[in-house]
Every structure is written in C-alpha cells, then in structure tokens.
PAVO-669104 format. One record per residue (C-alpha): x, y, z. Coordinates in Angstrom, 3 decimals, decimal comma, padded with zeros to 6 digits. Layout:
<sites>
X:Y:Z;
...
</sites>
This chain:
<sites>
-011,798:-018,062:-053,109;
-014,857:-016,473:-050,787;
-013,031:-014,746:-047,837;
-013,688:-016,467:-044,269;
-014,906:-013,744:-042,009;
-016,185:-016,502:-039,425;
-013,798:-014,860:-037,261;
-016,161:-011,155:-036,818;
-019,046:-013,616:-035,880;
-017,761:-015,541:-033,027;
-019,575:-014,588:-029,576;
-017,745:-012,786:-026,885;
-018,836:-013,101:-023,101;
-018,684:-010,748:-020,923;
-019,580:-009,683:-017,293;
-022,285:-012,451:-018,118;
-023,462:-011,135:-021,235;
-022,760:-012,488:-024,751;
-021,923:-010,356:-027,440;
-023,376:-012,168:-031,074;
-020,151:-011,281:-032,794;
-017,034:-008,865:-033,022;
-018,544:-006,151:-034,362;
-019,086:-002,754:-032,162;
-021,105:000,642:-032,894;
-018,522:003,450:-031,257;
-020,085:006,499:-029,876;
-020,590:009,031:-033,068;
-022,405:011,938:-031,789;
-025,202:012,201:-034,468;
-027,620:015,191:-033,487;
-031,007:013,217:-033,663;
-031,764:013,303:-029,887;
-031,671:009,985:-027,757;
-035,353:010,084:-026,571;
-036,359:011,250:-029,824;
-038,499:008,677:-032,456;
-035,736:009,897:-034,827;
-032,769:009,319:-032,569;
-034,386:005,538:-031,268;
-034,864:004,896:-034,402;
-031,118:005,706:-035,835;
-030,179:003,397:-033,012;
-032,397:000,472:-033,130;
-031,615:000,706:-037,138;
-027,776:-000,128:-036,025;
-028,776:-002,776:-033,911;
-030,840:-004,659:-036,784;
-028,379:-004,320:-038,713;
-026,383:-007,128:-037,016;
-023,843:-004,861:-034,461;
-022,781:-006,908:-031,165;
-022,929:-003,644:-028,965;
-024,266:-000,220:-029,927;
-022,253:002,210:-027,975;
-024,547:005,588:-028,006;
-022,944:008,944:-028,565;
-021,068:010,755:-025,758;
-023,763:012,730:-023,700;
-022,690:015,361:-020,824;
-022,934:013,323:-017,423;
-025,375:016,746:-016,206;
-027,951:015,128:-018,904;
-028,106:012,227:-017,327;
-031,405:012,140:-014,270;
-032,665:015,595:-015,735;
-033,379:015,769:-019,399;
-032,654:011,953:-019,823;
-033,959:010,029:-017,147;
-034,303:006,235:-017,069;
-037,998:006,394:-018,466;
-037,507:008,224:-021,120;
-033,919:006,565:-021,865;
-036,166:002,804:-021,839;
-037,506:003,106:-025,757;
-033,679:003,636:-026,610;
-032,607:000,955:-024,322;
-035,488:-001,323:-025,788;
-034,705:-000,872:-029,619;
-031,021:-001,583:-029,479;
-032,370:-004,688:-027,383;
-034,553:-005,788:-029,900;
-032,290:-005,309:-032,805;
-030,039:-007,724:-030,778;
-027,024:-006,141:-029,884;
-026,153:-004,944:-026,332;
-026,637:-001,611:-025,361;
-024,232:000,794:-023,970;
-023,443:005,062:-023,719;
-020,313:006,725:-023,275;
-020,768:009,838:-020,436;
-018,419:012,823:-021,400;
-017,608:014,826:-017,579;
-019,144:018,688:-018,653;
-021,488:019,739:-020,609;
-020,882:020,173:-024,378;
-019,402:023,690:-025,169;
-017,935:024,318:-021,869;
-014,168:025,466:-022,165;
-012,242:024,093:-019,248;
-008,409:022,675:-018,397;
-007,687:020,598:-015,553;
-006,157:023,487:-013,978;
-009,190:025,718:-014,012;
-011,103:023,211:-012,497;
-011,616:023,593:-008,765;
-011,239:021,076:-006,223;
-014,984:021,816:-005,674;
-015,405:020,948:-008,910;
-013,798:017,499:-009,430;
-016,058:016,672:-006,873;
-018,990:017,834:-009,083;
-017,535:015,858:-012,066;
-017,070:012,492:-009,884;
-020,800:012,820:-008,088;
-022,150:013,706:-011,302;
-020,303:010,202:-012,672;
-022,099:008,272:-010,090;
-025,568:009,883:-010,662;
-025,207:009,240:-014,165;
-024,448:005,844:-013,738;
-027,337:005,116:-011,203;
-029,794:006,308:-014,382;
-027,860:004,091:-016,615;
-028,326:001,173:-014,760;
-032,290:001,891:-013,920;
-033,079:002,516:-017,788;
-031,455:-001,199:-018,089;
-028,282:-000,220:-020,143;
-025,783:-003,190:-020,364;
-022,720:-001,043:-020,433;
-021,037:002,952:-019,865;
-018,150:004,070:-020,829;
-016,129:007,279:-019,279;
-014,951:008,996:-022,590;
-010,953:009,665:-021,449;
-009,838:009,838:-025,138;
-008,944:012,046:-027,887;
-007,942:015,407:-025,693;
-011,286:016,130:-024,250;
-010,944:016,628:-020,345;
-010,559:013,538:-018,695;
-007,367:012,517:-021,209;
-006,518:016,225:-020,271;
-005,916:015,004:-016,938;
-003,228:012,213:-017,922;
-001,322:014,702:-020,595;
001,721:016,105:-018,917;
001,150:018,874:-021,387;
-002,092:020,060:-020,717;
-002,122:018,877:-016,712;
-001,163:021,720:-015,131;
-002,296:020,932:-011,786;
000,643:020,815:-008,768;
-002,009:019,082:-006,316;
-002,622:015,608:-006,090;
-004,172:015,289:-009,877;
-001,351:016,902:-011,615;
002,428:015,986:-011,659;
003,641:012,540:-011,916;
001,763:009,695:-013,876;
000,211:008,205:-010,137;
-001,297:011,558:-009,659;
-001,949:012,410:-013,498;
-003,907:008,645:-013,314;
-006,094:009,681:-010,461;
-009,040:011,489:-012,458;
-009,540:008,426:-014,509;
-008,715:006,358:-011,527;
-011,511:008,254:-009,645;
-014,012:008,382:-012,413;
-013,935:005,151:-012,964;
-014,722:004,695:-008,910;
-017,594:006,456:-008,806;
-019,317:005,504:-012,136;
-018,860:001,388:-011,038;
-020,644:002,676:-008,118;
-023,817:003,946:-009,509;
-023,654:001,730:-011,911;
-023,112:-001,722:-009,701;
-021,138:-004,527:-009,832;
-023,055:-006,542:-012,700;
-023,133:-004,568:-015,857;
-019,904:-003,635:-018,409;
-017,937:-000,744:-017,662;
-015,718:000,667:-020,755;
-013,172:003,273:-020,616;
-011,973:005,037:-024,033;
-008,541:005,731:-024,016;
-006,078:007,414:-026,545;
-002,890:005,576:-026,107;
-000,476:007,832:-027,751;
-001,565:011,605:-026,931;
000,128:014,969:-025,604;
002,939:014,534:-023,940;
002,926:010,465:-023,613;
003,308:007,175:-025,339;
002,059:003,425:-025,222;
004,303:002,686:-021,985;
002,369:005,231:-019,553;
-001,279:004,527:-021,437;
-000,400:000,609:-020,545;
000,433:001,744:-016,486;
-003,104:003,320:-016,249;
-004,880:000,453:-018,459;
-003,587:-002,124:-015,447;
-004,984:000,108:-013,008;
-008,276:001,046:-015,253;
-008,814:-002,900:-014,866;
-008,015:-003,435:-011,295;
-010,603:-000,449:-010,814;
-012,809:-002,374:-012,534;
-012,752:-001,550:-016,189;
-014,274:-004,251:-018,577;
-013,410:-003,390:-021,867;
-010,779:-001,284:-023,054;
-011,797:000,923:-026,015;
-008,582:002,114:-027,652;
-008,961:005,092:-029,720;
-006,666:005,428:-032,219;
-004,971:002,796:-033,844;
-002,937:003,605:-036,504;
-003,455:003,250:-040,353;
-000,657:001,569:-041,300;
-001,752:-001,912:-039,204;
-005,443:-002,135:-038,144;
-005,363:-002,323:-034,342;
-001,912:-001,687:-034,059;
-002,030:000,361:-031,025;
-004,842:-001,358:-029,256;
-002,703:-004,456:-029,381;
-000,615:-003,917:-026,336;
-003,629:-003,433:-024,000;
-004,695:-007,505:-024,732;
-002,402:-008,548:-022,044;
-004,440:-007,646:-019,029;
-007,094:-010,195:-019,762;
-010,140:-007,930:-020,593;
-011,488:-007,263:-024,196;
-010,026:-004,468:-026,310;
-011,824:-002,759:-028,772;
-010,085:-001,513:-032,011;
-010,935:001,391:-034,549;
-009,436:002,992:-037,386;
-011,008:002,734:-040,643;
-011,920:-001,345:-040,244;
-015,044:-001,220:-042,186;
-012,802:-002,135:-044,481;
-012,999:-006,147:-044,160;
-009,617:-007,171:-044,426;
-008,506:-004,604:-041,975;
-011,136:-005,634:-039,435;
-010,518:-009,385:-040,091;
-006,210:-008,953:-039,585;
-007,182:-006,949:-036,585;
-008,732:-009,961:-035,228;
-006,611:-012,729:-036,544;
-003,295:-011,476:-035,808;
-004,660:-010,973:-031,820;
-004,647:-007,231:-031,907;
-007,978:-006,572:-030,647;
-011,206:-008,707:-029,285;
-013,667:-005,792:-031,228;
-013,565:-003,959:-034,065;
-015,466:-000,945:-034,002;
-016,884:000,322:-037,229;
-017,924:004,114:-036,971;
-018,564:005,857:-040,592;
-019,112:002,775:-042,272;
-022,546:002,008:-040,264;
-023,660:005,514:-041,072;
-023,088:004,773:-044,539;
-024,724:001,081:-044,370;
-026,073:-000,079:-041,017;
-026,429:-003,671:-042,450;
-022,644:-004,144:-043,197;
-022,252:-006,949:-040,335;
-025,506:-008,919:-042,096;
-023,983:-008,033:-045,602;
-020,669:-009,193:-044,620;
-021,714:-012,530:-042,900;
-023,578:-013,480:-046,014;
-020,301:-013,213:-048,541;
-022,451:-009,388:-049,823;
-019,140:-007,360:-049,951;
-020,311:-005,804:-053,210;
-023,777:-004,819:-051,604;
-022,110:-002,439:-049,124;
-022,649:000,867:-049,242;
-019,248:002,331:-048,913;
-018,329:004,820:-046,756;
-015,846:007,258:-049,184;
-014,058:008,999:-046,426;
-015,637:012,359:-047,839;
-016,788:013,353:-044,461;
-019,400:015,655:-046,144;
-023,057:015,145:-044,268;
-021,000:013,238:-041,375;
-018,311:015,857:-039,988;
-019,899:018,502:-042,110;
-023,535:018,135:-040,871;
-021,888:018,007:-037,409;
-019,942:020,957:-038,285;
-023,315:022,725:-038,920;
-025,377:021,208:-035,432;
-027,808:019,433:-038,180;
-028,342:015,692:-037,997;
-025,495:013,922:-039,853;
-026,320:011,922:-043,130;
-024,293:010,065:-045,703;
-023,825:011,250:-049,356;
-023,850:007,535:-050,308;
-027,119:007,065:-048,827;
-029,631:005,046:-051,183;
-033,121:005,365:-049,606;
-033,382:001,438:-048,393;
-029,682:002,166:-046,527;
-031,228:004,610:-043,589;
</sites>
C-alpha cells in the first residue's frame, strides 16, 4: 500500500502568510556567504526544492545593517521567494567566536545585545524577510540566560525563572519592534537543557507568545518519538516546529499525525537532497538521496570553516 503523506502538504497560515506545506529548512550554518552567488544559490536551491519556509543560518545580530544590509540581503530574500517557500533568518546575540556567560556580560552590554536585536530586525524587515527568529537554544547565550546552571547573574536577569525569563523576554521585545507587527517572529528553544526541564521551558513559551512569538521552534526532540518534546508547547495556540532526524518519512508523518508538532524541520536531509519534499509528494521515496548520519562534509567541513557538502552527493542533487 503507497504511504499517504497528504498530511506534510497541507498549508499552514500564519500572521497572514501561507505556508505550501509542513515542511521547514532549520537554520544550518553552511559557510557559503548569504550575499554570495554561491550562498543565494544554496538557498534558492532549498526553496525549489519544495520547503514551506527556509529558515537561513544563524548570523551575529552586529552583521546585520553593516556587512548585510537590506540591499544586498534582497537577491537572498528574492530566491527563496521564487523557489516558493517563505523566507526567514535566525539572529544569534554576539558575534561568532566571542566567549561570553551571562555573568560577564555588563549591564551596558545587555543593552548592546537588545538595541542590536532591534537594528537587526529593522534590516530584516526592509530586505522583505517574512520571518526572524532569536536563536535561545542549544546552550549558546541567550538559553544561557534561562539555565540556572550557567546564569550566574544575582541582578534582575539571574535568579529565579521570572528573572532567568527576562533576556528572552526582552529580546523578543525589541526584535518585534524593529521588525513590526506584520511579519513572523520565531523563537528556538531547547526545552530540556542545564539545569531545567519541560515544566519551566512551557512557563517561558506562554510568555514567549504573549510577547509576541509566532512559532515555536523546539530544538530537540527526542529519538525515541519524533516530536516528542515539542509536543507540549501545541497548547498555546501558535505553530510548533519539530526536529530530530524526521527526514525520515514515517517519523515526520507520526510527528504530524499524532499532534506533536505543526512543522517538521528537516536539516541534514536537505543538504543531502534538497528535492526530498517534491520526491516525497510524488510517492519517490527510493529517489532520495539519503542522508547516512556520517556527518563527514556536514559537521566535518564545518569543523574545518570550509563550505559543508554531502558525501552522498550525486552531481544533479546540489
């Protein structure tokens, strides 16, 4: 019997923009430059390849007005656009390399962070990006801020969960401000992490969406049940993205079907074969190029600063 996987293609509205299907591009960090003809071109190549939202890598908030302005940000914009998907980028707070806790940080510098957010945002919204997305996942600074562990801080962002909240809670503020009231905001969250579990990751979820969060993009879920852990966060109303090896079809379609998620983000398995959503709408499982979990020319290239690659490529897959 053919497997029904009508369920990844059904359209998703939001903030008055459809989504063509279930399917989501998470931010991968790729080293091919996002106002390069290589780095559009990696993009747009995602997009044709039947995606619902291309989220583009993380990129240092400091980037954002200098060495990317809206101009040359538009050709990016403009090739996810025509490769039909929407078109968002996830903003990381410093700039890549930088070594900093939340308790080095000075209040000075929070500010910084939070104008920087807003800024950022402003030149998101002029290059004509339909979504951002704070990254406040996987222990980089911002989900720093909500670990009791690694929040040292005895002012008003460090202690109890209110005041371990408040960075995201304040990021989130200023990046809805530059970025007006009209276009997706996404926050990435990890909702088990140092120090704290699913209960405190749902308390700052509810007040991510009264702040005006969109989407919640929950980063892990678990490998034992696909979207196990982004399951929770479906109960304040917005869309929840999970991820977690669901390139793999069955995973992605019981993520779906047994209401664990709204989006199932496929990372490694577009690098290996951006055309998996076409391929997998048209019954082609055995035309996919696999990803193998070898994380050679992915992690490894990363490892290296060289653009990342797949060893499965075949030259009519890039």
């Amino acid at each position: 019997m053919a497997m029904d996987t009508s369920r990844l293609f059904e359209p998703l509205a939001v903030k008055g923009r459809t989504l063509r299907n279930r399917i989501v591009m998470p931010p991968m960090v790729v080293l091919r430059g996002l106002a390069t003809p290589d780095g559009v071109e990696w993009y747009g190549r995602r997009a044709r390849g039947g995606v619902a939202l291309v989220i583009v890598e993380a990129t240092a908030v400091n980037r954002l007005g200098s060495e990317l302005t809206a101009k040359t940000l538009r050709p990016l914009v403009d090739a996810i656009h025509a490769g039909g998907a929407l078109a968002a980028i996830q903003l990381f707070p410093i700039a890549f390399g930088r070594s900093v806790s939340p308790a080095k940080l000075q209040r000075s510098e929070i500010g910084q962070i939070l104008a920087a957010y807003r800024a950022a945002a402003g030149t998101c919204a002029e290059a004509g990006l339909d979504g951002v997305e704070p990254h406040g996942a996987h222990g980089y600074l911002l989900n720093q801020f909500f670990s009791p562990v690694k929040n040292k801080r005895t002012d008003e962002f460090g202690g109890d969960l209110a005041n371990r909240m408040r960075m995201a809670l304040a990021v989130v503020e200023a990046t809805r401000q530059g970025f007006g009231p009209d276009r997706i905001l996404l926050y990435r969250h990890t909702p088990v992490g140092r120090g704290y579990g699913i209960e405190e990751s749902l308390a700052l979820a509810e007040r991510l969406v009264k702040a005006g969060v969109d989407v919640l993009d929950m980063s892990p879920s678990s490998i034992e049940a696909p979207g196990d852990r982004a399951a929770p966060f479906r109960k304040f109303g917005v869309p929840v993205i999970a991820v977690n090896q669901l390139d793999e079809v069955e995973r992605a379609l019981e993520a779906l079907q047994e209401g664990r998620a709204d989006l199932i983000a496929i990372g490694r398995g577009l690098i290996a074969d951006p055309d998996w959503p076409i391929k997998v709408k048209e019954g082609r499982f055995d035309d996919i190029v696999r990803c193998v979990r070898c994380d050679e020319k992915c992690f490894g290239n990363l490892e290296k600063g060289i653009p990342i690659e797949c060893t499965q490529w075949a030259e009519e897959t890039t």
